[in-house]
N, C-alpha and C positions, 0 to 999 in steps of 0.2 A: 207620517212620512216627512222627513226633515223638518223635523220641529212644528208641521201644520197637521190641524185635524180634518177628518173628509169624512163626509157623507155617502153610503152608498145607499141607491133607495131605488127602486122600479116605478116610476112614475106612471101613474093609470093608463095617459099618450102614448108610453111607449112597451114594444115589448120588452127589450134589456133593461140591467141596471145600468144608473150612471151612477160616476162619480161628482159628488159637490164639493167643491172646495171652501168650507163653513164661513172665511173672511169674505168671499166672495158672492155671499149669499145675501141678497138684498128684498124687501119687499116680499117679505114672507109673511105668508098667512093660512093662520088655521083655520079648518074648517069644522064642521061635523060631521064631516064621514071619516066611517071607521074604514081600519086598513090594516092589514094583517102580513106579517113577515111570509114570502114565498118559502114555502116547504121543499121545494126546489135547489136554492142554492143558499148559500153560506160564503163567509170570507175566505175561510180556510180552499174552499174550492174554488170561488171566484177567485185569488189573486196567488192561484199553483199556478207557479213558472212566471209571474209580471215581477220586473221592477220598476219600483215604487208603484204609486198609486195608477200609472195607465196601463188599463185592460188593454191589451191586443187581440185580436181577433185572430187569432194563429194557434197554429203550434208550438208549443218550445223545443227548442232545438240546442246541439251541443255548439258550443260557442267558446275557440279559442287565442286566447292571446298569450302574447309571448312579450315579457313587461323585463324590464333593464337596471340595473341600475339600483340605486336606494330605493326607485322605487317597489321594488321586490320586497322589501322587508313591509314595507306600507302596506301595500295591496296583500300583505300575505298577514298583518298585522290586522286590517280591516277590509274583511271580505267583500268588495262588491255583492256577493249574493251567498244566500245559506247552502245553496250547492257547490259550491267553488272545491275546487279538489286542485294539486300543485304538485309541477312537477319541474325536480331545479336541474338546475345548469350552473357554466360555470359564470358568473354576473348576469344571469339571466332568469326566469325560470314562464314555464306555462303556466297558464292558468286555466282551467277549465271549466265551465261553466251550462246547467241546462236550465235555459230560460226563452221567453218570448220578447227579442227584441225591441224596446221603445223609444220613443225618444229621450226619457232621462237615462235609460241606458247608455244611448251615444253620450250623452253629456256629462255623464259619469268617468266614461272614455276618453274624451277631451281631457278632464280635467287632469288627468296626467302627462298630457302634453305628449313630447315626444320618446316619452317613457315608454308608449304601449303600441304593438302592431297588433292589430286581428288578423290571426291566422286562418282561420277557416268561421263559418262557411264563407262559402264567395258572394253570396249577396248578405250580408253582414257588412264585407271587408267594402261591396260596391259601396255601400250605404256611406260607408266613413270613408272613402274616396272623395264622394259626391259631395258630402258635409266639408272636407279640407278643400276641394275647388271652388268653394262656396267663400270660404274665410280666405282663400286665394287670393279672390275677385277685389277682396274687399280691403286688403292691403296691397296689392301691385295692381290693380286699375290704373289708367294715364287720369281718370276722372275721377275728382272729390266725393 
């Protein structure tokens, strides 16, 4: 995911997997005990409906924006996600999406600035309300 490699592994402690981020992985050490992949789950099932690499603990859900501008040709150029399905206007178009919410999802969103509204659902659109009063706060504060 974005040029990084990740480990996903079920650590004995815990019941889920996590994800390791391999650069971030320090003071490793092997043991002698064997360990065997869970017969249980796989990537392909583990990471239906995530983008990037964070699991959500949710559903996926259908997720739409309505994006402006050149950025249309972008976002319809490089899909946000392998489900994206599109529907144009005129300088505008939808974009459609079924996935599970993350945080690099928001930050995917951002990164088009003000190219992109989320239409639906409404705690999606609350979420990136909450995240732009946040970057609000942090340019018009009276305080450094």
């Amino acid at each position: 995911w974005e040029q990084r490699w990740y480990l996903v592994a079920e650590p004995l402690n815990r019941k889920n997997p996590t994800v390791y981020a391999l650069e971030r992985i320090s003071n490793l050490q092997l043991t002698g005990q064997s360990v065997f992949p869970s017969p249980y789950i796989n990537a392909q099932s583990y990471f239906e409906g995530c983008y990037g690499v964070n699991h959500e603990d949710c559903d996926p859900m259908l997720i739409t924006l309505k994006v402006y501008g050149s950025q249309v040709d972008y976002v319809r150029a490089r899909p946000v996600h392998a489900s994206q399905e599109v529907e144009q206007g005129d300088g505008w178009s939808i974009f459609s999406y079924w996935l599970k919410p993350s945080y690099n999802f928001y930050q995917a969103l951002l990164w088009h600035r003000e190219k992109v509204k989320v239409l639906a659902p409404e705690c999606v659109r609350e979420e990136m309300r909450e995240i732009v009063q946040e970057i609000n706060k942090l340019y018009f504060s009276t305080k450094n």
